[in-house]
N, C-alpha and C positions, 0 to 999 in steps of 0.2 A: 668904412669904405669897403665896397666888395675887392675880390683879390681875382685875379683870371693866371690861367696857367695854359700854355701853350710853348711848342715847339718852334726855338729861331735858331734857324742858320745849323739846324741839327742837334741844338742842346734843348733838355725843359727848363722854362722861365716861368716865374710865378709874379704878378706883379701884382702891388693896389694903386688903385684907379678907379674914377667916377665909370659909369658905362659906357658914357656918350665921349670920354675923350678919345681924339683922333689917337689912332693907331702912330701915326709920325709922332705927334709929342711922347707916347711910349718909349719907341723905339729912341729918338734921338735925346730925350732928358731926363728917360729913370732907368735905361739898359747902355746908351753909351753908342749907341750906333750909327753912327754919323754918313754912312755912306747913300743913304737915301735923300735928298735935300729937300728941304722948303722952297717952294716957288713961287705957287701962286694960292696954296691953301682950301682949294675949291676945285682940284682936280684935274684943272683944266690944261697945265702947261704937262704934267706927268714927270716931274723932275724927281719925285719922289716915287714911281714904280716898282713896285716888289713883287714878290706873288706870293696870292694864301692859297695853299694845297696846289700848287704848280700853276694857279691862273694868275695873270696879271691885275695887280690893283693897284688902287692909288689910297697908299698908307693916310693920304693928307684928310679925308674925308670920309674912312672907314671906323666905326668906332670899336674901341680896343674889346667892347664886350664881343662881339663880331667873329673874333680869334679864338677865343674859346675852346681850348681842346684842338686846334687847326694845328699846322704848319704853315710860319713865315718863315720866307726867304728871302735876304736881301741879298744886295752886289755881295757884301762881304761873307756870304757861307754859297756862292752862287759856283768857284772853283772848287775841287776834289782836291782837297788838304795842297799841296805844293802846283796839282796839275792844273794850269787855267783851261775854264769853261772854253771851248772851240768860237765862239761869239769874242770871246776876251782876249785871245789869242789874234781874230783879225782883224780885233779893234786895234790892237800894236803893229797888226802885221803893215794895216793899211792908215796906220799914223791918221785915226779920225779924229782924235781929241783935238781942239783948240783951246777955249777956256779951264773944259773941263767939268763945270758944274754940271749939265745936263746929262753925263757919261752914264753916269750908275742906272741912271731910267731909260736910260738908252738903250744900255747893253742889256736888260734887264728885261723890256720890253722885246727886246729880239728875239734872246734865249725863249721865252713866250712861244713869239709868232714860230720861232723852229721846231718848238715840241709838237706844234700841230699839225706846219706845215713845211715837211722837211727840202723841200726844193721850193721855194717862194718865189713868184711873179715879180715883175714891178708893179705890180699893182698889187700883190701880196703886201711889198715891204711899205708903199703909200698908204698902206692902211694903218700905218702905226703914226699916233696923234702926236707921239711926245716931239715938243718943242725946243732946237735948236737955236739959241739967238745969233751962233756965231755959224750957222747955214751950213752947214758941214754934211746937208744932204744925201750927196752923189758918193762922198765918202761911205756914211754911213750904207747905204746902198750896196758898196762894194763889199765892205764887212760884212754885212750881212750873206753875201752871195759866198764868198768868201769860208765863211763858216760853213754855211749848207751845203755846200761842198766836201770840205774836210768831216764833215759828221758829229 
């Protein structure tokens, strides 16, 4: 079985793995990292968004050969050791979680859209696809602004 080596969350991982398996079953059943979720397995809901080399992907349908020498990042290496990510901070400040499950590609997805575009529209932050089943929309909205604010 080939073996792929790439950087997560800031450490090197070397894993074996067919080429074609999804990057989430990587991460969440031979590294342990759980903060990414299963959703809908076809990219569609984004409850699993990470980024490879700072860009937003969706782990569920990238194959682990793909990673190769990259940088993943998920929720869990997305704060500076103790300091949360500015995204993280007004995900708490502005109490958006409800369930929970969708959080990590949430905030994940944001930190994203900030690197590019550091003062976002509403129609900047309408451009982020990831699905909330428990609508936490207008929240999310505010955290967002919230953060691009603070920096």
């Amino acid at each position: 079985m080939p073996s792929y080596s790439f950087v997560l969350n800031g450490k090197p991982v070397t894993v074996e793995a067919p080429s074609d398996m999804p990057l989430l079953w990587v991460l969440r059943d031979m590294l342990d990292v759980t903060g990414p979720k299963y959703g809908c397995g076809v990219g569609v809901c984004r409850a699993c968004t990470s980024h490879l080399d700072g860009e937003d992907i969706q782990p569920c349908v990238v194959p682990v050969a793909d990673c190769a020498g990259r940088e993943v990042t998920t929720i869990e290496g997305l704060a500076d050791g103790d300091e949360l990510h500015p995204v993280q901070r007004a995900w708490l400040d502005r109490d958006v979680a409800q369930c929970g499950f969708c959080q990590p590609g949430q905030i994940m997805a944001a930190a994203a859209l900030l690197k590019k575009t550091t003062h976002p529209t509403d129609a900047d932050i309408d451009r982020i696809e990831n699905v909330c089943r428990c609508g936490t929309y207008c929240r999310i909205r505010e955290a967002i602004k919230k953060a691009a604010a603070q920096g």
